[in-house]
BALUM-434964 format. One record per atom (N, C-alpha, C, O): residue in one letter; x, y negated, z negated. Coordinates in pm, whole numbers, plus 50000, padded with zeros to 5 digits. Layout:
aXYZ/...
END
This chain:
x500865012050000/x500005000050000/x500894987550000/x501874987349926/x500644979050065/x501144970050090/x500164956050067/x498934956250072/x501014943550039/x500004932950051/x499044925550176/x497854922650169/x499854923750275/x498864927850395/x497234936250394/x496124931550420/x497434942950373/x496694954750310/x495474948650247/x494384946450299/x496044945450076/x495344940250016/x494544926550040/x493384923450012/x495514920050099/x494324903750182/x493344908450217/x492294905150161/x493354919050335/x492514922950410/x491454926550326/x490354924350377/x491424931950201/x489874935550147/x489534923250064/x488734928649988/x489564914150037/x489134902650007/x487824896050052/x487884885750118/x486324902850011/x485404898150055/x484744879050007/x484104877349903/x484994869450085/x484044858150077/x482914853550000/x482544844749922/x482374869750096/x480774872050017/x480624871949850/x479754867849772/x481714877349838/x481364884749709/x482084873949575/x481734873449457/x483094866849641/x483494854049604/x482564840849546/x482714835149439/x481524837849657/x480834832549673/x479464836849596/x478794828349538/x479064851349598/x478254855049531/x478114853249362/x477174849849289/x479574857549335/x479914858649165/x479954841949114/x479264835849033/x481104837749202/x480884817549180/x480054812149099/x480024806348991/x479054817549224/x477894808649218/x476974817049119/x476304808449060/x476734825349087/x476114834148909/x476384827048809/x475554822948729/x477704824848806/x478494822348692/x478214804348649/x477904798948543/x478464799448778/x477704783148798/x476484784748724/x476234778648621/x475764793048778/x474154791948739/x473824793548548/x473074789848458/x474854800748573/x474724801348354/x475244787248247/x476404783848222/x474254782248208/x475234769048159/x475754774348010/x475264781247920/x476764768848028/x478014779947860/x478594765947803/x479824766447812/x478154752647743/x478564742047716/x479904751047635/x480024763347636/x480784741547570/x481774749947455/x480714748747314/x480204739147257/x480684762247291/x480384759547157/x479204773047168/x479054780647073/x478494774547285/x477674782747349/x477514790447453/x476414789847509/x478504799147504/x479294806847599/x478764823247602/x479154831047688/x477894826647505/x477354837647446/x476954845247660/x477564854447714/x476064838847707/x475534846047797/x475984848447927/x475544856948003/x477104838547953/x478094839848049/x478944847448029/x479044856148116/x479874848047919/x480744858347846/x479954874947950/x480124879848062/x479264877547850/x478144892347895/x478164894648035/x478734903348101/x477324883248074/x477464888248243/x478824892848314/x479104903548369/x479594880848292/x481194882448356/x481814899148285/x482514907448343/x481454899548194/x481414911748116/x481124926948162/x481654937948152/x479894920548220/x478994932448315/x479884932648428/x480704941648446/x479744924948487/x480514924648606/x481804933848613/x482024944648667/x482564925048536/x483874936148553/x483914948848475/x484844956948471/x483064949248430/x482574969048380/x482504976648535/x483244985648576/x481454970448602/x481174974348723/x482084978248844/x481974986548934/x482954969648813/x484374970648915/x485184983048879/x485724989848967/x485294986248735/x485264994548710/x486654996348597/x487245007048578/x487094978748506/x487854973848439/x487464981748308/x486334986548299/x488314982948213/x487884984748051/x487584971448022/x488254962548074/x486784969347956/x485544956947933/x485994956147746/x486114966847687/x486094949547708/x486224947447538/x485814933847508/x486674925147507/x484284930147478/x484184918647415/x484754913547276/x485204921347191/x484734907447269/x485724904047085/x484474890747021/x483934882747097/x484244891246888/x483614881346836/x484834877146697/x484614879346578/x486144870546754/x487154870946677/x486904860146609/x487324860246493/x486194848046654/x486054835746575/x484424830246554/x484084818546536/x483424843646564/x482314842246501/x481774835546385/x480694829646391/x482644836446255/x482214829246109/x482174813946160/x481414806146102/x482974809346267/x482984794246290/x481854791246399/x480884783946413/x482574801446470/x481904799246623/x480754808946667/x480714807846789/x479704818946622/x479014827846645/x478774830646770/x478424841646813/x479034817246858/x478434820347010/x479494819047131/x479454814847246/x480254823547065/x481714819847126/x482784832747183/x483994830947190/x482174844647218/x482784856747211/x483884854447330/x483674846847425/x485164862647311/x485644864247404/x486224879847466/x486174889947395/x486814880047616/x486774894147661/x487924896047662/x488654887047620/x488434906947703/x489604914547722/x489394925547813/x488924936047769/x489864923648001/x489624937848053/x490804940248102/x491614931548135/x490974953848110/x492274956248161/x492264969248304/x491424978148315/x493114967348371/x493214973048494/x494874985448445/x495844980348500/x495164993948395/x496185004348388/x496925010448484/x496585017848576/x497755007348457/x499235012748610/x499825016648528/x499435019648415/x501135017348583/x502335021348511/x503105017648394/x502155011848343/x503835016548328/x504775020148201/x505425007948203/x506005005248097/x505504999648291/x505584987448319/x505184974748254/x504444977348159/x505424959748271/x504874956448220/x503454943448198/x503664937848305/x502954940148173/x501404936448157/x501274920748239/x501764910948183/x500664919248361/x500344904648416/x498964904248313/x498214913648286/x498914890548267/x497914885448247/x497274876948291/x497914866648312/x495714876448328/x495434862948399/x494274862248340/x493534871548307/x494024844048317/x493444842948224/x492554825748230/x493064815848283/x490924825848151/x490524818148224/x489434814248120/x488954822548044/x488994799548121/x487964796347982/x486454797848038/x486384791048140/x485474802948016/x484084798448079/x483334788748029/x482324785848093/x483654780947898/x482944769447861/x483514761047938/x484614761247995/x482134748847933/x482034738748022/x481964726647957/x481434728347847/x482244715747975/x481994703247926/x480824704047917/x480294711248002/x479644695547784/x478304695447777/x478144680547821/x478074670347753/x478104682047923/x477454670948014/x476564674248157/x476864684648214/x475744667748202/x474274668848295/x475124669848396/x476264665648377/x474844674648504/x475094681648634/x474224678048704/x473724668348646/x473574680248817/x472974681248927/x472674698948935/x473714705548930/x471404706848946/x471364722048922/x472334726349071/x472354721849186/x473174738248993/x474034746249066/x473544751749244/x472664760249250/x474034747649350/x473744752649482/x475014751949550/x476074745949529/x474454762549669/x475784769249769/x475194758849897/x473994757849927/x476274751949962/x475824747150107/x476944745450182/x477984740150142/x476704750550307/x478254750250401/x479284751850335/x480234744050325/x479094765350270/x480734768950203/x481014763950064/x482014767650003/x480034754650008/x481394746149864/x479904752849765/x478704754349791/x480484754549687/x479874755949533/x479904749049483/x480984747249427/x478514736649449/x478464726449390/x477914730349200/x477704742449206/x477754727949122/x477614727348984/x478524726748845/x479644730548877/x478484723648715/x478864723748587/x479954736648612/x479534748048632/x481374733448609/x482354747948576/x482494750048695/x483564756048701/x481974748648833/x482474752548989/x483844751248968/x484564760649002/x484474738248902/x486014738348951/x486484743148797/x487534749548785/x485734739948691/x486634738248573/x485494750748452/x484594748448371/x486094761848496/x486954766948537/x486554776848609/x487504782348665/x484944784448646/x484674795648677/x484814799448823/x484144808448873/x485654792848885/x486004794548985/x487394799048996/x487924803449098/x488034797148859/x489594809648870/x489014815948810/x489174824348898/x488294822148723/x487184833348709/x487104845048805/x487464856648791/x486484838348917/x485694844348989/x487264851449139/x487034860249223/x487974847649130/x489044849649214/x490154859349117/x490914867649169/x490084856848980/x490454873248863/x489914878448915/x490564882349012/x488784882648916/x487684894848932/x487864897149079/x487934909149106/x487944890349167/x488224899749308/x489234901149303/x489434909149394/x490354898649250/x491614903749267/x491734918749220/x492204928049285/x491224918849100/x491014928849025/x490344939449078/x490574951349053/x489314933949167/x488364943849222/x488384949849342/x487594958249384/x490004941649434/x490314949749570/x491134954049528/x491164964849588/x492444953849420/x492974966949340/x492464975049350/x492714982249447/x491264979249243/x490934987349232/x490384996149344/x490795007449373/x489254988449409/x488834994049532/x489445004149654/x488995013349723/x491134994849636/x491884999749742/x492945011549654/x494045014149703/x492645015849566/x493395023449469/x494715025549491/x495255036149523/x495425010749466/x496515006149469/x497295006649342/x496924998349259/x498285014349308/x498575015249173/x499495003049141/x500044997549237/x499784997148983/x500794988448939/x501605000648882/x501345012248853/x503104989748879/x504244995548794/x503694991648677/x503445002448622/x503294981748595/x503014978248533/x501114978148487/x500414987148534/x500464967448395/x499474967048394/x498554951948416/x499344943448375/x497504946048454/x496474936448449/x495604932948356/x494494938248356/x495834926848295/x494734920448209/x494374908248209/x494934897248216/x492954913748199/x491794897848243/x491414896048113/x490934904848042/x491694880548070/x491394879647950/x490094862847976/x490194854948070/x488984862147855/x488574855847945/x487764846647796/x487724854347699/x487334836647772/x486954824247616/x486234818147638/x485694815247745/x486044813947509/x485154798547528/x485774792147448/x486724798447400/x485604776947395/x486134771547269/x487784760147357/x488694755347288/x487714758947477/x488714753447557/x488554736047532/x489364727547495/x487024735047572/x487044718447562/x486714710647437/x485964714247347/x487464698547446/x487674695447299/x486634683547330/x486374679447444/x486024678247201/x486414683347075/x485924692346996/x486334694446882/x484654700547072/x484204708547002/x484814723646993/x484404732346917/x486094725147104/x486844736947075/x488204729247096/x488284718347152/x489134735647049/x490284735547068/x491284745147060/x492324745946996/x490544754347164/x491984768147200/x491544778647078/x492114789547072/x490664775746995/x490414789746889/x490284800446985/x490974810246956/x489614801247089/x488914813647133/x490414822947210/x490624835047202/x491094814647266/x492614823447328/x493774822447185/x494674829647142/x493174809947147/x494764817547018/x494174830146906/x494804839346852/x492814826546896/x492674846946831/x492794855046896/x492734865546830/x493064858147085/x493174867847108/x494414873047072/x494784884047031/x495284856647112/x497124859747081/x497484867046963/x498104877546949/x496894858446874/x496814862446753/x496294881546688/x496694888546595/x495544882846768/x495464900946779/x496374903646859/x496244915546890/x497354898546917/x498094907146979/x497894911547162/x498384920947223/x496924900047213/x495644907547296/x496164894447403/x495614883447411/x497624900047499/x497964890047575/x499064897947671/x499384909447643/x499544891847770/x500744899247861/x502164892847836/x502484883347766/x502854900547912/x504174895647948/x504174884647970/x504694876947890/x503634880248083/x503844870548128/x502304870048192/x501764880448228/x501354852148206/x500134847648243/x500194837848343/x501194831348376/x499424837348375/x498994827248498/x497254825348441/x496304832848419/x497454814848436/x495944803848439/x495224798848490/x495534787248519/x494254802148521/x494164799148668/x492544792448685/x491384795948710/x493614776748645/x492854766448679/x494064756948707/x495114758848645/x493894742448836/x494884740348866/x494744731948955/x493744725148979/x495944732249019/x496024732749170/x496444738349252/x497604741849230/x495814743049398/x496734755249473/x497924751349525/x498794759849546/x498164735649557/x499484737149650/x500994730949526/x502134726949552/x500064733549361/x500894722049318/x501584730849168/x500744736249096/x502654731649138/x502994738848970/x503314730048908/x504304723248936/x502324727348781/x502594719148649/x503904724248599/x503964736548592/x505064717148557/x506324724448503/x506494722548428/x507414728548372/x505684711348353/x505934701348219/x504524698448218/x503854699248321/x503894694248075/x503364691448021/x503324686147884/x504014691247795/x502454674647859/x502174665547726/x501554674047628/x501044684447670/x501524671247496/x500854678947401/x499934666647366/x500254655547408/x498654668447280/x497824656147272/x497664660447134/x497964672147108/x497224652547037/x496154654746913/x495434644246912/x496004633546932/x494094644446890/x493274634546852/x492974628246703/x492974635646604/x492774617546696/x493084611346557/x491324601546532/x490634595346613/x491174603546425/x489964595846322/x490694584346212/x491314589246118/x490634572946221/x491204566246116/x489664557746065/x488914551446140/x489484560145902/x488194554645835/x488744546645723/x489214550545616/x488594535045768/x488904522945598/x487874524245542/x486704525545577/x488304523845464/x486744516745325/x487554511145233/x488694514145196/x486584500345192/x486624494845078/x486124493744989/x485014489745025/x486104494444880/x485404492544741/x484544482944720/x484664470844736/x483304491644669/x481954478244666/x480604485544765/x480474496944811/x479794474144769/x479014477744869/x478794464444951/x479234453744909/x478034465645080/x477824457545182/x477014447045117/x476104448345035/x477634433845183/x477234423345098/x477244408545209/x478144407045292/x476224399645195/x476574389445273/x477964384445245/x478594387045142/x478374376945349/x479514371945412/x479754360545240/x480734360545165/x478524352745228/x478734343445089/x478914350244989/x479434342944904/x478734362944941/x478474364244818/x479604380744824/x479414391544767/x480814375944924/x481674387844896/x483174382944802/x484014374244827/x483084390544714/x484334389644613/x485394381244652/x486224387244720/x485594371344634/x486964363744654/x488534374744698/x488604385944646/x489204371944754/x489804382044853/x489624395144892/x490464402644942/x488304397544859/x487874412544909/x488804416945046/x489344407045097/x488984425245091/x489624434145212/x488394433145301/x487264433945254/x488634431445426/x487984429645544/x487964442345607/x488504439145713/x487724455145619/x487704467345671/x488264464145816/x489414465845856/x486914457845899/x487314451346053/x488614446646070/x489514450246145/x488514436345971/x490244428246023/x492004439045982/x493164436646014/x491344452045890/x492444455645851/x492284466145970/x493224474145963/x491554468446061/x491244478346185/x492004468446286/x492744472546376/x491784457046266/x492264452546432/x493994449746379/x494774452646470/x494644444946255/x495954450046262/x496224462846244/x497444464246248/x495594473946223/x496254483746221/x495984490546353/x496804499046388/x494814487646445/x495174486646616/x496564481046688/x497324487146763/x496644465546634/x497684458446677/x498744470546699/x499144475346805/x499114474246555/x500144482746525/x500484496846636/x501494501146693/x499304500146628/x499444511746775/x499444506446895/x499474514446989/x499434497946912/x499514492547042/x500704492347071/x501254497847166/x501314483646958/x502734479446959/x503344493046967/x504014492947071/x503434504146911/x503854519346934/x503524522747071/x504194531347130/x502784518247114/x502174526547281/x503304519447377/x503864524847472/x503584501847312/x504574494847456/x505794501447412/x506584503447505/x506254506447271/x507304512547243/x507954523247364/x508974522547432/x506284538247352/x506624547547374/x506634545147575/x507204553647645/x506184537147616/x505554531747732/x507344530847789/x507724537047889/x508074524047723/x509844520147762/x510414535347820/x511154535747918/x509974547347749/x511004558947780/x510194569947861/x509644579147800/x510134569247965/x510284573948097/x510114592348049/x510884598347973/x508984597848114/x508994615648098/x509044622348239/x507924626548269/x509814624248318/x510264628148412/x508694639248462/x508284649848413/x508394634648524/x507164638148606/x505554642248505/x504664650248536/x505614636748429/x504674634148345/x504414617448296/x503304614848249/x505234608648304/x505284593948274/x505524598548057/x505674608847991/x505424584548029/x505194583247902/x504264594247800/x503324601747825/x505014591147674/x503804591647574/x502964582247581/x503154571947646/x501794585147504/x500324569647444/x500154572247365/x500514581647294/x499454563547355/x498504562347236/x497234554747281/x497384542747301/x496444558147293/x494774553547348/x493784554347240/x493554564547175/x493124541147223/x492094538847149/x490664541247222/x490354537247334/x490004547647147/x488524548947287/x487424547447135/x486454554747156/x487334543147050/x486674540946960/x486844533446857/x487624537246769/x485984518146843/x486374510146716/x484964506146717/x484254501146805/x484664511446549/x483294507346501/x483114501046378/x483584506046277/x482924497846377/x482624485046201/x481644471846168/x481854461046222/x480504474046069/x479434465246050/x478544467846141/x478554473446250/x477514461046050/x475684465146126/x475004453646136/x473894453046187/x475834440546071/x474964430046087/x476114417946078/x477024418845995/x476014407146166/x476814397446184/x477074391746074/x478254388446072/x476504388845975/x477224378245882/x477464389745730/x477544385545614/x477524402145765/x477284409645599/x478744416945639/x478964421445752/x479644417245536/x480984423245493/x480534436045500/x479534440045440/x481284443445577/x480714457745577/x482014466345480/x482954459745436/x481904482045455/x482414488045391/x483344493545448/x484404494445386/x483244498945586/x484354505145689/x484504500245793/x484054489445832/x485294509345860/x485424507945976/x486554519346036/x487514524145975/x486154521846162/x486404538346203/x487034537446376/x486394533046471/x488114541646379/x488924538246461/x489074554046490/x488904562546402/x489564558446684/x489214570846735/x490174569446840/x490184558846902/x490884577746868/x491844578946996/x492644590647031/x492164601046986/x493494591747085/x494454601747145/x495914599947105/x496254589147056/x496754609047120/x498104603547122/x498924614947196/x499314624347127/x499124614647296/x499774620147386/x501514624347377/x501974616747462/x502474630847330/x503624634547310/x504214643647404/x503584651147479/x505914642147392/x506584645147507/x506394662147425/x505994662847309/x506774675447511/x506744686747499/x507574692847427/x507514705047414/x508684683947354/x509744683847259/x509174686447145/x509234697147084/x508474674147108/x507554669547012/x506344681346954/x505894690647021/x506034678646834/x504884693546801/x503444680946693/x503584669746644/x502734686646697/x501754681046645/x502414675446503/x502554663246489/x502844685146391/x503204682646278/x504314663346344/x504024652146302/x505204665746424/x505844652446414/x504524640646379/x504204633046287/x503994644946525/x502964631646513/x501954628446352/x501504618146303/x501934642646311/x501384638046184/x501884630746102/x501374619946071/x502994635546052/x503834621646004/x504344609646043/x504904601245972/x504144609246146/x504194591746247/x502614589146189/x502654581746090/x501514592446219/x500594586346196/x500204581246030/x499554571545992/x500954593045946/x500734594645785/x501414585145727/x501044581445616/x502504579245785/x503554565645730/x502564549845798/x502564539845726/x502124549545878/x501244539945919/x500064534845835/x499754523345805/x499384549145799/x498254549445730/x498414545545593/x497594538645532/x499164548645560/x499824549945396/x500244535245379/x499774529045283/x501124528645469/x501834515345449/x500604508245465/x500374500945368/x499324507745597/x498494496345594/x497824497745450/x497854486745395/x497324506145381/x496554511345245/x497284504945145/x496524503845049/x498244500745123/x499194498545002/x499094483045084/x499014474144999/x499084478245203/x499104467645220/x497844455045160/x497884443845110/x496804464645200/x495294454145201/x494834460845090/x493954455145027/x495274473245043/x494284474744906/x493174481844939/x492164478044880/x493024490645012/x491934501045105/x492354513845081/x493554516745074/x491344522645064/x491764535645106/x491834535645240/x491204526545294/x492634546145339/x492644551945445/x492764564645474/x493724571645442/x491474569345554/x491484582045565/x492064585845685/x491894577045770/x492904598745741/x493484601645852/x493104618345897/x493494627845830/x492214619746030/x491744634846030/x492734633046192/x492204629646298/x494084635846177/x494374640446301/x494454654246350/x495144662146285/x493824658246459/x493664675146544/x494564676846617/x494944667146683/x495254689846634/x495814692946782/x494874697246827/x493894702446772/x495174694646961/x494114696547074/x494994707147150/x494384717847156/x496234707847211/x497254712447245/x499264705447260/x499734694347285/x499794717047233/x500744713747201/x501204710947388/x500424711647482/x502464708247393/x503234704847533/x503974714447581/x503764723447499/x504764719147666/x505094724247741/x505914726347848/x505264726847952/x507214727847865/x507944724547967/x508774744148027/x509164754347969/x508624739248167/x509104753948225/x510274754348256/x510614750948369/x511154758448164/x512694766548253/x512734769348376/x511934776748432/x513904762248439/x514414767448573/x513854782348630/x513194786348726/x514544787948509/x514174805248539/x512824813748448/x512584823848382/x512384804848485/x511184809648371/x510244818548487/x509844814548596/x510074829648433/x509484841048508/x508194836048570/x507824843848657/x507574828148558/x505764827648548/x506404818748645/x505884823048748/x507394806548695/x507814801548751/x508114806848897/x507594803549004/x509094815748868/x509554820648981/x508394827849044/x508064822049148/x507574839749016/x506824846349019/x506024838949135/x506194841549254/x505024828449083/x504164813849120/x504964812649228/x504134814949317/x506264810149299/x506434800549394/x507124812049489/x507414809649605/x507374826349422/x507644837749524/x506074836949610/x505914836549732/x504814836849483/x503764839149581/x503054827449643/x501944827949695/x503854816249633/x503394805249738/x503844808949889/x503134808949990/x505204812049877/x505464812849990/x505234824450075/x505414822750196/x504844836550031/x504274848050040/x502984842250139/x502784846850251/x502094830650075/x500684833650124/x501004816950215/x500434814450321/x501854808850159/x501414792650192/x502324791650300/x502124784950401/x503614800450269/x504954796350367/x506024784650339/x506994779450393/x505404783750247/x506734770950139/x506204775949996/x505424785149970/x507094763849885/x506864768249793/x505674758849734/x504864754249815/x505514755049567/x504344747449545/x505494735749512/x506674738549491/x504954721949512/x505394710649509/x504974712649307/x504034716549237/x506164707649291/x506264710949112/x505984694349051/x506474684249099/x505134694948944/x504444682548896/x504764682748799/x505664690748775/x504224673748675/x503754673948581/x502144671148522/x501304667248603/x501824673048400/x500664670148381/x500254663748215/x500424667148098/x499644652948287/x499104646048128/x498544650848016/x498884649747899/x497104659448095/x496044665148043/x497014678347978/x498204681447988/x495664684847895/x496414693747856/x494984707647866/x493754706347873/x495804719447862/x495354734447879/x495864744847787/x496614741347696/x495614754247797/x495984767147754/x497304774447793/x497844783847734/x497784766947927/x499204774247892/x500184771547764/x500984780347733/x500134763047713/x500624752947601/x500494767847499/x501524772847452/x499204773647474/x499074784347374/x499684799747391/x500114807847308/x499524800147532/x500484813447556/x501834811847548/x502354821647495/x502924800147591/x504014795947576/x504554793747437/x505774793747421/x503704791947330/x503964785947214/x503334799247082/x503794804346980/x502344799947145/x501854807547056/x502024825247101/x502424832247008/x501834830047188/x502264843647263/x503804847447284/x504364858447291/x504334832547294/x505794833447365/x506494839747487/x507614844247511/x505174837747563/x505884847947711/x505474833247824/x504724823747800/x506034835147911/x506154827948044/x504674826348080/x503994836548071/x504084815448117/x502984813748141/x503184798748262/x504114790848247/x501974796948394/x501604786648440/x500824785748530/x500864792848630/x500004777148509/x498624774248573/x498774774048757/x499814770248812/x497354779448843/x497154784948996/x495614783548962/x494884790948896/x495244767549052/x493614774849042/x492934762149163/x493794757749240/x491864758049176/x491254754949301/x490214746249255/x490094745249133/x489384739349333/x488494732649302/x488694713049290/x489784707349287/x487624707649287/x487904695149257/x486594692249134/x485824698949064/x486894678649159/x485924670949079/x485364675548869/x484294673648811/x486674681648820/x486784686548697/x485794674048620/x485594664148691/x485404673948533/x484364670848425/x484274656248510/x484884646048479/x483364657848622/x482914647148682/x481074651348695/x480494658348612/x480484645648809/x479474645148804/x478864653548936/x477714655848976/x480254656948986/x480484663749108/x481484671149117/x482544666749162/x481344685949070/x482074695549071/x481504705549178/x480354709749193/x482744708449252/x482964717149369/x484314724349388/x485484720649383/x483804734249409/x484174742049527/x484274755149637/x483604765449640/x485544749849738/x485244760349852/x485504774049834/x486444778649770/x484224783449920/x484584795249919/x486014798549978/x486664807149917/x486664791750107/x487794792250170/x489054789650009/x490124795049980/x488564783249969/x489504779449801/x489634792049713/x490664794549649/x488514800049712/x488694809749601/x489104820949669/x489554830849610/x488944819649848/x489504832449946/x490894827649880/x491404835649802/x491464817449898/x493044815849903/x493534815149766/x494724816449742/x492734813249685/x493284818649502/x493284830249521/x494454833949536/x492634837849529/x492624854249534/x494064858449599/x494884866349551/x494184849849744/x495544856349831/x496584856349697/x497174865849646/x496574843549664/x497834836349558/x497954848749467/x498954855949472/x496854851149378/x496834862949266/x497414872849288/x498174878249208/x497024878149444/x497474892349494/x498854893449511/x499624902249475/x499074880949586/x500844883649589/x501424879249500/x502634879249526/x501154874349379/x501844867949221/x501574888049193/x502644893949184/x500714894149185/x500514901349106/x501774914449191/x502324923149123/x501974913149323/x502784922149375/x503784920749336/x504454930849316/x504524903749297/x506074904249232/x506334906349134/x507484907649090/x504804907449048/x505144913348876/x504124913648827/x503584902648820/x503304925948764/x504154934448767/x504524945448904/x505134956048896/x504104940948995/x504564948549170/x503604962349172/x503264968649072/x503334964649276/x503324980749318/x504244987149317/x505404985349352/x503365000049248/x503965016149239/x504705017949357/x505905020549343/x504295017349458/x505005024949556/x505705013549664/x505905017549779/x506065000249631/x506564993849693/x507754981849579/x507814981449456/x508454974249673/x509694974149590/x509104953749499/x508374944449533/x509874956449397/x509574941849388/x510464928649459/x510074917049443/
END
């Protein structure tokens, strides 16, 4: 068996068929319960070992995730791997027209979904053996802020991952090589007392608002800091404010005020740093104005950068040129994903291959010709490792 071979059974139809199922199920994060199952069913059918997991149920009850695996040889384990929650935001209802799969998750992500499963399923079909083994691993709990990576770091965490992964959400002609780590941050003043007109507030009482807009100032001034040092195909760190709230009525001294943002770090960097950058800020304005300050900063995901020789690397751009005839044009990326958790938390070679446009827009698509040519990508990533039985790597 050869890869040639394998292109050739690559049905459209069936591309297009599963897509668009999977479109049709809405799985916000947080509620993934009935998409999980189906995709579930599905690759039972193909004829995968199927293992649902309810690993982070006490938090998440509706949040199951899968584990199927395809068995070859003694070899060792490709993983490919993919979230089915969706941003909970309104769509336009899911339809197929001239080729593109329009709906919620078309690009982000059930459309590298749906190109696992035929990969998986002209394997099998064409009873093509691996040296090694396949596993489709598959979550919810991806988009923040209502997940953040619980659903793939308990699988890691059981132990329930490959050699080496591919992610496959993306871009087809492009390899992320680097990546930012993000945590999101809550900052809440209060002050002592209660809300009171503007006349009748305590002689130097603390201004919640005004101790929000210098302690904004202050991150700002950190953002033109981090803004000076240059991240080689990713740009800068930030720091982004997307939330400042304080008072309910123009002339009455209010009690808080609640400040909300991002902070973006180079792949060096680990969440714990940023905690203590943010914990010396918080601490100094509090001792300054005489306020408590509260600080709830999250990782969202850590960062990420790929070695020259990093297997998931080489692998990726053997099978660009395999299917594309060059290699992929190597990027960086702001946003952040799940390779961050297999790299960090699994410790094996991992990087994102996937298709589609219009990610948490209002117009998500895409082409069946897109998930024909993810599938090619998979097949020949999956021939250089873990390779066919009976052919060379």
């Amino acid at each position: 068996m050869q890869l040639g071979e394998l292109l050739g059974r690559i049905s459209a139809q069936r591309l297009q068929d599963l897509a668009l199922s999977l479109v049709q199920i809405p799985s916000p994060t947080g509620d993934s319960v009935q998409v999980t199952e189906h995709y579930a069913d599905y690759l039972r059918r193909i004829g995968l070992e199927v293992e649902l997991r309810y690993d982070v149920a006490d938090r998440f009850p509706k949040s199951p995730s899968l584990a199927a695996r395809l068995r070859g040889g003694p070899g060792p384990t490709l993983q490919l791997d993919g979230h089915l929650d969706t941003i909970p935001a309104e769509h336009a209802a899911p339809y197929c027209r001239d080729g593109i799969i329009h709906g919620r998750g078309a690009t982000d992500m059930k459309s590298g979904l749906t190109a696992m499963a035929e990969a998986a399923r002209v394997l099998m079909e064409s009873g093509a053996r691996l040296k090694g083994n396949l596993l489709l691993t598959a979550h919810g709990l991806h988009e923040a802020p209502t997940g953040r990576g619980e659903g793939l770091s308990a699988l890691v965490a059981h132990g329930i991952h490959g050699d080496m992964a591919i992610v496959t959400e993306g871009r087809i002609r492009e390899l992320e090589v680097v990546g930012l780590g993000q945590s999101t941050f809550e900052i809440v003043i209060r002050r002592e007392g209660e809300v009171v007109h503007e006349l009748q507030a305590p002689p130097g009482a603390p201004h919640p608002i005004l101790v929000g807009h210098e302690l904004v100032g202050r991150l700002l001034e950190r953002n033109a800091e981090l803004a000076r040092v240059d991240i080689p195909l990713t740009g800068p760190e930030s720091i982004f404010i997307g939330i400042f709230e304080g008072g309910d009525f123009y002339n009455r001294l209010p009690t808080t005020c609640r400040i909300m943002g991002t902070r973006r770090y180079a792949p060096e960097k680990s969440h714990r740093d940023i905690q203590r950058e943010f914990e010396e800020l918080v601490d100094e304005m509090a001792r300054k104005h005489h306020v408590t300050i509260s600080l709830d900063l999250r990782k969202t995901r850590e960062g990420y950068r790929m070695a020259e020789d990093n297997l998931a690397r080489c692998v990726l751009q053997a099978a660009a040129r395999d299917i594309l005839g060059q290699p992929l044009v190597e990027v960086g990326q702001r946003s952040v994903g799940d390779v961050s958790i297999l790299t960090r938390e699994a410790g094996i070679p991992a990087g994102y291959l996937g298709v589609g446009h219009g990610a948490h827009s209002s117009n998500e698509h895409v082409s069946v010709d897109e998930l024909v040519l993810l599938t090619r990508m998979l097949l020949a990533a999956i021939c250089h490792y873990p390779g066919l039985a009976e052919a060379g790597n």
